[in-house]
C-alpha positions in Angstrom: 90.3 75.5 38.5 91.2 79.3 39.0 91.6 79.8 42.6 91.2 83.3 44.4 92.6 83.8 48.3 90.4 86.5 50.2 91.1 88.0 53.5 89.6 87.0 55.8 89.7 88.9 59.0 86.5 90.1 59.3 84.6 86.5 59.0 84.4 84.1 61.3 86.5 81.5 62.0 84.6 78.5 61.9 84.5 76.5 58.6 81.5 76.4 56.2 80.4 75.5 52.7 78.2 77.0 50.7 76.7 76.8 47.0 75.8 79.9 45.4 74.0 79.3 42.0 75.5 82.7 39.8 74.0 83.8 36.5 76.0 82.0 34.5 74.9 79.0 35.8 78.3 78.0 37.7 78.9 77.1 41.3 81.6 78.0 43.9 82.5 76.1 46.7 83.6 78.7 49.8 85.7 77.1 52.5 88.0 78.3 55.4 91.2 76.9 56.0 94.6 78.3 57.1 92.8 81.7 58.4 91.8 82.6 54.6 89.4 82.1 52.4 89.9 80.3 49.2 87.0 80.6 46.4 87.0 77.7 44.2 85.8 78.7 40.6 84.7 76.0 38.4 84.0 75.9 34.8 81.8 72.7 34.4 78.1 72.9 34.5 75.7 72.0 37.1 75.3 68.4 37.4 72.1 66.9 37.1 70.3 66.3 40.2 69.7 62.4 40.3 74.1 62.0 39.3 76.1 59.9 41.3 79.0 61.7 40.8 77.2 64.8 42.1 75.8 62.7 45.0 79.5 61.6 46.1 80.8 64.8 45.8 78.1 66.1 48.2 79.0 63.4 50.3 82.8 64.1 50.6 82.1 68.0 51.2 80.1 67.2 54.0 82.3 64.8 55.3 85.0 67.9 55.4 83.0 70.1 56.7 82.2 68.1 60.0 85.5 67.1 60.1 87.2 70.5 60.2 83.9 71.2 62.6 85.0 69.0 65.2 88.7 70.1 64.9 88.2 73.5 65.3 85.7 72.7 68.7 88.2 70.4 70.5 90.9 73.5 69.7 89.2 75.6 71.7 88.1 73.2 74.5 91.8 72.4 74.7 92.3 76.1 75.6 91.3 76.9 78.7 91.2 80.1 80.6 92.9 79.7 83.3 96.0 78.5 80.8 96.1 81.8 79.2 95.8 84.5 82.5 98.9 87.1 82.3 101.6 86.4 84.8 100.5 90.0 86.5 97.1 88.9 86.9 98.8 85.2 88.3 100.9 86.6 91.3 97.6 88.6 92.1 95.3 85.7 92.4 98.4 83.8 94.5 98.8 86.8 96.8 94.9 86.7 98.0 95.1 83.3 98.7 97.0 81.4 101.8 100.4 80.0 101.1 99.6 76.7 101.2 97.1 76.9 98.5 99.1 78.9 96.7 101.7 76.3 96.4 98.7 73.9 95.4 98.2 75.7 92.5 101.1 74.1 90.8 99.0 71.1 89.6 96.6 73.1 87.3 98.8 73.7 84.2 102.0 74.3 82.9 102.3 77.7 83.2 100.8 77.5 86.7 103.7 75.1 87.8 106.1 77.2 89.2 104.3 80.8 89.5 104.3 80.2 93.4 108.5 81.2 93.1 107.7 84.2 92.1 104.8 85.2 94.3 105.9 89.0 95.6 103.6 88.5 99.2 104.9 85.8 101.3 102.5 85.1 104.5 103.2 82.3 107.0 101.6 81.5 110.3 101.9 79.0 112.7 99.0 77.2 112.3 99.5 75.9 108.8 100.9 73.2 110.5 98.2 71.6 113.1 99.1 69.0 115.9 98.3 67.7 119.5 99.5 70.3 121.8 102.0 68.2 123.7 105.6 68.6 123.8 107.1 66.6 120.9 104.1 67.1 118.2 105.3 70.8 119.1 109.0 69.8 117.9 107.4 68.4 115.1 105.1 71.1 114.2 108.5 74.0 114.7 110.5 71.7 112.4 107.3 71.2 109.8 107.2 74.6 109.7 110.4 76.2 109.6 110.7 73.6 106.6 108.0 74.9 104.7 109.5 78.6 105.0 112.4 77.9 103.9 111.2 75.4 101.0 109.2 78.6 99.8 112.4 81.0 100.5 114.4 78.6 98.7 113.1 78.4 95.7 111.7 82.0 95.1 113.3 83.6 92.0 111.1 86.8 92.6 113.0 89.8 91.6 112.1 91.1 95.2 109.9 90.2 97.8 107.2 93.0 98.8 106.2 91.5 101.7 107.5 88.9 103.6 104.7 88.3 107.2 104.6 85.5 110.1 102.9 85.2 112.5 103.5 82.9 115.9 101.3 82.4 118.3 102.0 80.1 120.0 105.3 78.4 119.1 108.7 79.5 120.5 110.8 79.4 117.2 113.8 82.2 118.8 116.9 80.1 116.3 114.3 79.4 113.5 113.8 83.2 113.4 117.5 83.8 113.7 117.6 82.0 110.7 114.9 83.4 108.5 115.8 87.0 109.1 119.4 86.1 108.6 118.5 84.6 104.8 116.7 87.2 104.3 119.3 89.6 105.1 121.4 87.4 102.1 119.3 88.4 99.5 118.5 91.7 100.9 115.4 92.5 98.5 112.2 92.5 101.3 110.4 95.9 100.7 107.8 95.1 103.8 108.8 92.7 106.9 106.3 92.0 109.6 107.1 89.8 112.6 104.2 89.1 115.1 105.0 87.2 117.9 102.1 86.6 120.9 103.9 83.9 123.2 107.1 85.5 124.3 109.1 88.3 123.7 111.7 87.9 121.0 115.2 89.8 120.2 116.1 90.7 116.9 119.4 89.4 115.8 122.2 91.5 114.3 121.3 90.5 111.0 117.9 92.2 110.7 119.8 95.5 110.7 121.5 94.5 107.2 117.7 94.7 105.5 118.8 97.3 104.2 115.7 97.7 101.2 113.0 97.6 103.8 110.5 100.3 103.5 107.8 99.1 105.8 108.5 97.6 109.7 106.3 95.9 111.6 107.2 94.4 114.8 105.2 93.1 117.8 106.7 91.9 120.6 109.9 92.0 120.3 113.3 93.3 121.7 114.9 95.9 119.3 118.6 96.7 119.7 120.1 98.4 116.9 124.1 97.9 117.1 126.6 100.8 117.5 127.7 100.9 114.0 124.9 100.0 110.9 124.5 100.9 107.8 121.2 103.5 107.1 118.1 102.2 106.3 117.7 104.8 103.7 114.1 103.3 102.4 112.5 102.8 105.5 109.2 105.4 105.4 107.4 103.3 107.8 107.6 101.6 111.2 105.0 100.4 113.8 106.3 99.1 117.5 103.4 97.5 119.5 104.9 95.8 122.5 108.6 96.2 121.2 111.4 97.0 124.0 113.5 99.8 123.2 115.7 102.0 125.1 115.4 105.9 124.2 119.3 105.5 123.6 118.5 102.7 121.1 115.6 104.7 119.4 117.5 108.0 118.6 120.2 105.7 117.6 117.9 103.8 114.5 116.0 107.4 113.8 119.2 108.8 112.7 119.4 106.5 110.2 115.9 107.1 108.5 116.5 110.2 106.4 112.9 109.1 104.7 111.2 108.3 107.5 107.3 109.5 107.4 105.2 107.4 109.7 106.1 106.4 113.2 103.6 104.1 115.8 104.8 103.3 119.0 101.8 101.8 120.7 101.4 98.8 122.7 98.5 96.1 123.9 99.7 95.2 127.4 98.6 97.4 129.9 101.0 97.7 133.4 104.3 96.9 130.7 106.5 100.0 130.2 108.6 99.3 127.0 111.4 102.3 127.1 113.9 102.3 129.5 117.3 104.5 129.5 117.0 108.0 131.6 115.1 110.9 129.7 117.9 112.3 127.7 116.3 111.5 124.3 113.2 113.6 124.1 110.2 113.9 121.9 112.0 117.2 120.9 115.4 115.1 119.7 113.2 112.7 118.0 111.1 115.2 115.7 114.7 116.8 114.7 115.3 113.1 113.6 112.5 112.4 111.4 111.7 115.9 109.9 109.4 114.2 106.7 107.5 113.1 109.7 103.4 112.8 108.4 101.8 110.2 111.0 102.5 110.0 114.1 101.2 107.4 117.3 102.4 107.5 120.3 101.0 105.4 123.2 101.4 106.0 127.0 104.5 104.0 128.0 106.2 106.4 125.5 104.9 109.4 126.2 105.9 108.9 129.6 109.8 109.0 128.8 109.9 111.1 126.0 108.0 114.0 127.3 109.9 113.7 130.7 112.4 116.6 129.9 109.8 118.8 129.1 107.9 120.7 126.0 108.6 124.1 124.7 105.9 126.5 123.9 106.7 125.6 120.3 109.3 123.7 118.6 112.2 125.0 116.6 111.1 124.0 113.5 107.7 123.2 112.2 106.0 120.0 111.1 105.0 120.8 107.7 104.5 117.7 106.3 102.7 116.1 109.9 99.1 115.2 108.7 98.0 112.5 111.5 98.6 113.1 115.3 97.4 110.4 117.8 98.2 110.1 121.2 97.8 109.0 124.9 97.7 111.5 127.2 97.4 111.4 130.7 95.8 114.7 132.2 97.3 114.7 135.6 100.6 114.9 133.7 101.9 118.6 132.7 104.4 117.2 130.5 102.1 115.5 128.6 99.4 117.7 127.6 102.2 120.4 127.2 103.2 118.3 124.4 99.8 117.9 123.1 99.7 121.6 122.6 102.9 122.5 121.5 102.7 119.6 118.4 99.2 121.3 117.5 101.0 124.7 117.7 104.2 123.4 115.5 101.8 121.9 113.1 99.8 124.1 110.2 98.6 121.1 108.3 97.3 119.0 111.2 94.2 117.0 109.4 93.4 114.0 111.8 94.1 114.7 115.5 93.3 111.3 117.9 93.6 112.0 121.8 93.0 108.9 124.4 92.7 110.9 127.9 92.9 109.2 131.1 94.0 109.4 134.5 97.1 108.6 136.5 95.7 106.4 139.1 99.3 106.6 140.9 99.6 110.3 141.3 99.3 111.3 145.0 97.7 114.9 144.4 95.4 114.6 141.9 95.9 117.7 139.7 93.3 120.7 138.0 93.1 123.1 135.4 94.0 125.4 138.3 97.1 124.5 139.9 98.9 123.1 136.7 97.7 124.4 132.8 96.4 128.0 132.3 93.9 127.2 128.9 94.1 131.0 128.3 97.7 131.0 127.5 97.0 129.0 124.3 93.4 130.7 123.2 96.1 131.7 120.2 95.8 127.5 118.6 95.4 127.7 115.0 93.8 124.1 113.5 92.7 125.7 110.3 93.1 122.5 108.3 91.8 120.4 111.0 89.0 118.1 109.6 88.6 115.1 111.9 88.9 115.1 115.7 88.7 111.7 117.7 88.3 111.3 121.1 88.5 108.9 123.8 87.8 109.8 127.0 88.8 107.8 130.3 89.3 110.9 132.7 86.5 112.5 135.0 88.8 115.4 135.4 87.1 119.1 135.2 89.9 119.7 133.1 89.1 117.4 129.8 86.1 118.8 129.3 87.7 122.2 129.0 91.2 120.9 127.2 88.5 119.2 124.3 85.9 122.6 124.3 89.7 124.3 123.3 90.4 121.9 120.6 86.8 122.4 119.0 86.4 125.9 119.3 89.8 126.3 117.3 88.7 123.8 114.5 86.9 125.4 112.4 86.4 123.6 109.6 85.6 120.1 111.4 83.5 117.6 109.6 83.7 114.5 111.7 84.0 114.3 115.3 83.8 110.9 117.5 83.9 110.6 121.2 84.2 108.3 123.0 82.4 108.5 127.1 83.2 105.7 129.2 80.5 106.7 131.9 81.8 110.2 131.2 78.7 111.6 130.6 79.4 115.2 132.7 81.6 115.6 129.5 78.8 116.6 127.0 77.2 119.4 128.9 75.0 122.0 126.3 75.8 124.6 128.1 79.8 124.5 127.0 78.9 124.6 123.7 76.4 127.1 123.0 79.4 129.6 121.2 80.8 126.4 119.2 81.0 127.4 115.1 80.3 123.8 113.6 79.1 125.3 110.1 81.2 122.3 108.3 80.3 119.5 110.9 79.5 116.3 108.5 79.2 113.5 110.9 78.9 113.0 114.3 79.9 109.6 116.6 79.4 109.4 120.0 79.9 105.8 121.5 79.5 104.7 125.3 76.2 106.8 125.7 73.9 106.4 128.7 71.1 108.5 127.8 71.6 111.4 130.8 70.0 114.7 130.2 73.3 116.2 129.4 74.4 113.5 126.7 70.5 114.3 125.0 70.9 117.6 125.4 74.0 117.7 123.3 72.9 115.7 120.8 70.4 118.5 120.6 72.4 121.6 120.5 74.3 120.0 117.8 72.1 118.8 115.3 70.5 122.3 116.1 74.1 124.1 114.8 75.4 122.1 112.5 74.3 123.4 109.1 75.5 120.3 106.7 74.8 117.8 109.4 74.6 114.3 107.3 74.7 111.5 110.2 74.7 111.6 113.8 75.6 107.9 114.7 74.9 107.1 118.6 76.2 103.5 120.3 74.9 102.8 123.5 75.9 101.6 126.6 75.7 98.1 127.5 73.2 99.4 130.9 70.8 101.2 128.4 67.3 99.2 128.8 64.9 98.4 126.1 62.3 101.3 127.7 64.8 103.7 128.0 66.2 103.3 124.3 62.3 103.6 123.4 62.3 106.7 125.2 65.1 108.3 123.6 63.7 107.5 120.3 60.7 109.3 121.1 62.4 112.1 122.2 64.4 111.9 119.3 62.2 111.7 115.9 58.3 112.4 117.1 59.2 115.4 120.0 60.3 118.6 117.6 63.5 120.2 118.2 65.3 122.7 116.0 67.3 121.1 113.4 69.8 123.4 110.9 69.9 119.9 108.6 66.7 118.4 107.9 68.3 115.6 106.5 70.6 114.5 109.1 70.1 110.8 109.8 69.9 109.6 113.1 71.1 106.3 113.7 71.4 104.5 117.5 72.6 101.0 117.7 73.9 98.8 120.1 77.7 97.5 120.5 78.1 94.5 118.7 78.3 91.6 121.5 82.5 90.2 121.0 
């Protein structure tokens, strides 16, 4: 026989036989085997049908056909998908999922064995580990646990570890945190570290300072003490406090050693707690010459308190360039405070997102006006030319918001989303303060708390009648709004006619969702 190999990339890869009858009354036998195709060229003639050599030889090509069949099937049952997934794609299905059944996955193949070690998110909280709640289960339970972290930590062979989270909420684990952070600190390759603790408040040990690769902080409830002497935390571009004790000493003291720092949030959750301490010589004027690639910035009221206590300028020295996000609590009996408020929106030409939570000081002894402390007219110069979304928040009755917000949205002209938030504030929205209002790029409109007064409907009104490109007014209502009275307001609403700049405006009123 004269045999001829073929490619055969372009044919399928099961195996098949086929005789082909040519003119000069031969026959080939076509077969696959080794990823080619062979062509078997005979020169005898075609049997006769009723020969038993004929017969048998049918019989044996046959027999190799199902034979190579059934190879080639159990082949590709043996390969299974999961088997064959790229080690990217691996760590991203084992970063979705909670550690414990992450490390599960070690029984599904081979290659799925060890893949947990190199997982770059590591999440831990204290209750993988469930127990009775009395006093030695929780031994047990703190020793379960700080075993499984440190099982995980271990064995890791990650070339970093982009995220390293735990949360405790109810466990005391002080040493077993000494101990993680200080490991940690050993390898020194955490990109993200987050430490949420709920029962108590916990201090950081020394060797948290030494994390030297950390771009991302994230502490809650803790005590943060930098040491005299540390080494720069020249990655760090973001940090959030909420509930964390710091001195303004200690807080200038870590600042200085964030040349890259861009996003700052110094809130908290427990109201009546102030969380700075140290005299007023570090103000909110030291700290922006700190952090000069500043973009976002929170600050809640505890902090405000201190830092703006040794006054504002009219403007600061140097402009925020880069500052996109500005959120704040200010208290409007304060001077201090909404001096700030002004002089960051003057020092800042590329404010985008401004967030103000006003309220009152129920401690002051002479409650203050627009009058006696803040002349509006000395800052009718504001500039908020990129200003795009404003959010408000409003827990002060004070004559004195309404006119401090009507500034804010008069200089905004190119606002497309505004939410406010009433809180039985519903003198706030009066119509007649916002007849002259330009809102010719106003997109979306929220307005939460609302009781239905005349004034609040009246609003509504005047805006949807000025607002050119008006896509969605969204209205939540008050928990004391009736049935009949939400009927009414419907009515008045969508069947009464009122002037409307964008007919297709949607109009949506819901309820709070009950917690």
């Amino acid at each position: 026989m004269d045999y001829h190999v073929l490619n055969s990339t372009k044919r399928r890869k099961s195996l098949f036989i086929n005789f082909l009858p040519n003119t000069q009354n031969r026959f080939f036998a076509i077969s696959k085997h080794n990823n080619q195709i062979i062509r078997l060229k005979t020169q005898s003639q075609t049997p006769p049908k009723c020969s038993i050599q004929y017969v048998m030889q049918m019989v044996i090509f046959l027999f190799c056909f199902f034979a190579v069949l059934l190879e080639e099937a159990s082949k590709k049952m043996s390969s299974d998908i999961i088997s064959t997934l790229p080690n990217n794609i691996i760590e991203k299905i084992l970063t979705l999922m909670p550690i414990q059944d992450a490390l599960r996955t070690s029984i599904l193949s081979k290659k799925w064995r060890y893949s947990w070690r190199s997982m770059p998110k590591l999440v831990f909280t204290d209750n993988m580990v469930t127990m009775s709640s009395n006093h030695l289960c929780g031994q047990l339970r703190k020793y379960k646990l700080a075993s499984a972290i440190f099982h995980v930590l271990l064995f890791h062979n990650g070339p970093t570890i982009l995220k390293f989270k735990f949360c405790c909420f109810g466990l005391q684990m002080d040493p077993e945190f000494d101990q993680i952070i200080s490991y940690l600190a050993r390898g020194n390759k955490v990109k993200k570290l987050c430490f949420i603790i709920k029962k108590n408040c916990y201090k950081l040990p020394i060797s948290f300072f030494s994390l030297q690769e950390l771009e991302v902080i994230h502490l809650e409830n803790c005590i943060f003490e930098p040491p005299l002497i540390f080494d720069k935390f020249s990655w760090l571009r973001k940090m959030k406090f909420m509930d964390v004790e710091v001195s303004a000493q200690m807080l200038e003291r870590f600042l200085s050693k964030c040349p890259l720092l861009k996003h700052i949030s110094l809130n908290r959750s427990k109201e009546g707690t102030d969380y700075v301490a140290g005299g007023n010589k570090f103000t909110f004027v030291d700290l922006l010459q700190r952090v000069p690639l500043i973009q976002d910035l929170e600050i809640a009221d505890c902090y405000m308190k201190y830092l703006c206590a040794g006054g504002m300028p009219y403007k600061l020295p140097t402009s925020l360039v880069h500052l996109k996000y500005l959120c704040m609590d200010v208290c409007m009996t304060e001077q201090n405070e909404i001096s700030f408020v002004l002089c960051m929106i003057r020092s800042s030409p590329l404010l985008g997102k401004l967030t103000l939570r006003m309220y009152d000081n129920e401690k002051s002894l002479v409650p203050q006006t627009s009058d006696n402390f803040l002349d509006l007219e000395a800052y009718l110069d504001l500039n908020l030319d990129r200003l795009e979304i404003l959010d408000i928040e409003i827990y002060s009755n004070l004559p004195l918001v309404k006119d401090f917000v009507k500034l804010i949205i008069a200089k905004s002209p190119v606002l497309k989303k505004v939410r406010i938030v009433l809180n039985d504030n519903s003198n706030f929205l009066d119509p007649e303060d916002n007849l002259n209002l330009t809102l010719d790029h106003l997109e979306t409109l929220e307005i939460e708390m609302f009781s239905n007064s005349p004034l609040e409907m009246e609003f509504v009104k005047v805006i949807m009648a000025k607002s050119l490109v008006l896509k969605k007014v969204r209205i939540e209502l008050n928990d004391n709004v009736s049935v009949d009275e939400e009927v009414k307001m419907l009515r008045d609403l969508v069947l009464l006619p009122f002037p409307r700049a964008s007919p297709s405006a949607k109009l949506i009123i819901e309820r709070p969702e009950a917690s």
